[in-house]
N, C-alpha and C positions, 0 to 999 in steps of 0.2 A: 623811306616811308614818306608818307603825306600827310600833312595835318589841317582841315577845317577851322576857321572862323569866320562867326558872322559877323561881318563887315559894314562898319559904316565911317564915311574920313575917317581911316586907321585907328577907328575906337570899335569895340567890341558890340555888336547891335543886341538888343537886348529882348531880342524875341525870336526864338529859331522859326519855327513857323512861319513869320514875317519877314524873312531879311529878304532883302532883293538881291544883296552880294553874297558870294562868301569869298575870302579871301586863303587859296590853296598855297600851301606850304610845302617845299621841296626840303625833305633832312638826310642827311648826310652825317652818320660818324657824330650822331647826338648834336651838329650844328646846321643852320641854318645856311643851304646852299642857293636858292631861287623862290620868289615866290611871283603870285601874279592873283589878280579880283579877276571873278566871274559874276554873269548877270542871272537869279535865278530865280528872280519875282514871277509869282503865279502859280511858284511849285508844292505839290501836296506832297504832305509828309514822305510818302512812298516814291515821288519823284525824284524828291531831294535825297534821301538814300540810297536809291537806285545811280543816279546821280555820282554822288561821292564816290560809291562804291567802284563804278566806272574809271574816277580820274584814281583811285588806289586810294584813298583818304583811310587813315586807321581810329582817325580821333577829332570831333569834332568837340570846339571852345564855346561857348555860345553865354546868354544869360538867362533869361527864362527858356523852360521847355517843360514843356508837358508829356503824361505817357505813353501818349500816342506819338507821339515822333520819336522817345527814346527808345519804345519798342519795333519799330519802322528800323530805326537806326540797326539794333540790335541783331534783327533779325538777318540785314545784310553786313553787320560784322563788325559794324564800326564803335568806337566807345563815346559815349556822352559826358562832355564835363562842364557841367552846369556853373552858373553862380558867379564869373567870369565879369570883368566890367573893364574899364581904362583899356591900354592900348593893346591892338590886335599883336602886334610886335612882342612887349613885355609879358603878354599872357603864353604865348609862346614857350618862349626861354625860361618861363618859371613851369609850365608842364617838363618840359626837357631838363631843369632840373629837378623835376619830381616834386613843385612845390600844388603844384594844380594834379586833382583826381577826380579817378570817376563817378558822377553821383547819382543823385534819384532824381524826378522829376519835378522842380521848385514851380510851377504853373498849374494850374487847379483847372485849365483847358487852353488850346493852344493849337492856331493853325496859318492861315494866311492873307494879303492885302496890300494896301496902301499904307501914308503914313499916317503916323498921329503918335501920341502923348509917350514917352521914353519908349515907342517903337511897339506899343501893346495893342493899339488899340487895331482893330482887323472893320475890313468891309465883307459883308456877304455878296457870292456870286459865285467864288471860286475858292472853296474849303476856308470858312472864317470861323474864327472861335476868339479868343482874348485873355491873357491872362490877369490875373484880379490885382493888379494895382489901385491907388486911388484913381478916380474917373470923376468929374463933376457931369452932372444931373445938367441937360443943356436940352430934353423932350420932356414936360412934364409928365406925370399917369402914375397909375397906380403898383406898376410893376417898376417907376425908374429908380435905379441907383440900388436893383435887386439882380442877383445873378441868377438867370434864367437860364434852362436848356431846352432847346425846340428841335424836331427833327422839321427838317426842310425838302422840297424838289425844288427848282429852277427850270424854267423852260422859255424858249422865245414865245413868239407869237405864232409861226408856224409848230409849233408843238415839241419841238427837238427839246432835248433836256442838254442844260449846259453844266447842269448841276444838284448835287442831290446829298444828304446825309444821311440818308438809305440805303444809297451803294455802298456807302464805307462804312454800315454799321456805326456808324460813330455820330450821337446827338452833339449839336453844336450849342455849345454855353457861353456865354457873354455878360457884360451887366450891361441891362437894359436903361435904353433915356440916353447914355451917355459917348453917341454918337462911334460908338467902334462896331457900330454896320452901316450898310448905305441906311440914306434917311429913309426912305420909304418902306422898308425890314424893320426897323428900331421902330419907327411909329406904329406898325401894326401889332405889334408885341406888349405894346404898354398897357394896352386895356383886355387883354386874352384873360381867361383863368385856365387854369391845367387841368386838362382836358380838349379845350376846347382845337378846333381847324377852321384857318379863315384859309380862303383865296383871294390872290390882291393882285391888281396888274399896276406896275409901275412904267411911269412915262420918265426919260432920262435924267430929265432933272430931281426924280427923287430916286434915282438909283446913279451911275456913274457921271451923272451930267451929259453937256449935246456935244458933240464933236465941235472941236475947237480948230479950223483950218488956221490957225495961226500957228499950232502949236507941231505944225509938220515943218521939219527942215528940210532945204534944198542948200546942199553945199557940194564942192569941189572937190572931187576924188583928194587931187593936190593936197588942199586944204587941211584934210583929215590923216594923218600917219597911219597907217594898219586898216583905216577901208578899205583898200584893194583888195582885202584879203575875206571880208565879209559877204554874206550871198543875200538875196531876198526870204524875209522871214524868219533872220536870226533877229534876238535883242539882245543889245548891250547896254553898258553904261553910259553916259559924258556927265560932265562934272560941269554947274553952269559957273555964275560970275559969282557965287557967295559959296563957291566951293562944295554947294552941294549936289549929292549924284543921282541922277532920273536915267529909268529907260526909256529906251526907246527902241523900237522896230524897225530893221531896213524892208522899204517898201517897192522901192525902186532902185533901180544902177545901171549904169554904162560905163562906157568907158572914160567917162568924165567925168560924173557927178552922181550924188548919191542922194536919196532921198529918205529921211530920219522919221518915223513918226513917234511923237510923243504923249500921244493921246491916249487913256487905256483902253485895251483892246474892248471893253465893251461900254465904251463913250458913243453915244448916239442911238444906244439901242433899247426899246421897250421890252421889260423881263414881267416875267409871270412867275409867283409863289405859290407853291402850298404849304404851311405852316401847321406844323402840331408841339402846341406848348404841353411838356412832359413835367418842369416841375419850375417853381419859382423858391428862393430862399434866398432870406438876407445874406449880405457879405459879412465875411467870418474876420 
């Protein structure tokens, strides 16, 4: 069998909706035979299940999660064991001896992004939600440091929708002000009352930032062990000089060299919201 964790340098990432890795487990006769990290940032609940379920995953480790992923998880089979923390390794070997079980879901919402504060805090664009840690208040207004739920659409400028909380039935709730969505979503949230619908067009810099051509690699097939073996428009990991690990995109290859982008895929690009705040309430 296979076992899940969400993975961050060999500690347990503490947001399933948000991990970028998850680190697959090969078991064997109740011991640990192989393992290896996968890249999986950007994936919705249902992807990431879909997902596992494909590499044969029976049981995913993680530390927050919400009910929408355990029920994602659920439905294609896999078991959820929450509440998990310290090493991806140790967590392991205590399910396998039966000290780790399966639980409910300790995250009050929960979906996916970039980084931020012990791995909770989520950007909007591409399925965000947040689960209710503390958060310091860093957008003033009248909704900051309340946990808000809003149904959302996303669309470019040519009109295509990149994204929505409508398809998936599911309102996206966050606490507002305290930067666990792009800036320019958090701001327009803090003075709504429920009920209300704004539309807001955001220019890059209050949503993923401008594209950053520094932040593309051009390196040496040589250089890189196991690029040979990568196509254009998979992402993976690399791990930089502080040991810590970012995607990236291959965008280009030959037979020499390969080209890395680590930009996120919607860095440079103007987005359109439509916004319906459904309810505000203090954090509990």
């Amino acid at each position: 069998m296979k076992i899940a964790v969400t993975y961050d340098n060999e500690t347990i990432f503490q947001h399933f909706g948000k991990t970028q890795f998850m680190k697959l487990y090969d078991i064997e006769d109740g011991t640990v035979k192989s393992s290896a990290v996968y890249e999986t940032a950007g994936a919705s609940h249902e992807q990431l299940a879909d997902w596992l379920k494909e590499q044969g995953a029976e049981a995913v480790i993680c530390g927050g999660i919400g009910q929408g992923a355990i029920d994602a998880l659920a439905q294609a089979g896999i078991k959820a064991i929450p509440g998990a923390s310290g090493s991806c390794d140790d967590a392991v070997k205590a399910y396998l001896a039966g000290d780790l079980t399966e639980g409910d879901a300790n995250c009050a919402g929960e979906e996916a992004s970039d980084e931020g504060d012990e791995g909770c805090e989520e950007e909007c664009g591409h399925n965000c939600a947040g689960c209710h840690h503390h958060h310091e208040v860093i957008y003033p207004g009248k909704n900051a440091g309340k946990v808000v739920s809003v149904h959302y659409r996303g669309t470019f400028n040519d009109g295509s929708e990149f994204d929505s909380s409508y398809s998936r039935n599911e309102p996206l709730e966050f606490i507002c002000g305290t930067g666990m969505m792009i800036p320019g979503f958090d701001k327009a949230v803090l003075e709504m009352n429920v009920g209300d619908e704004v539309k807001i067009h955001l220019d890059p810099a209050d949503a993923y930032g401008e594209y950053d051509p520094s932040a593309v690699i051009h390196e040496k097939i040589a250089n890189l062990p196991g690029s040979e073996d990568l196509t254009v428009g998979e992402r993976i990991g690399l791990v930089d000089q502080m040991g810590r690990r970012f995607p990236v995109t291959v965008t280009q290859k030959d037979d020499e060299t390969i080209t890395l982008d680590a930009n996120h895929e919607m860095a440079g690009k103007e987005l359109n919201f439509e916004i319906k705040l459904l309810s505000v309430t203090e954090q509990g």
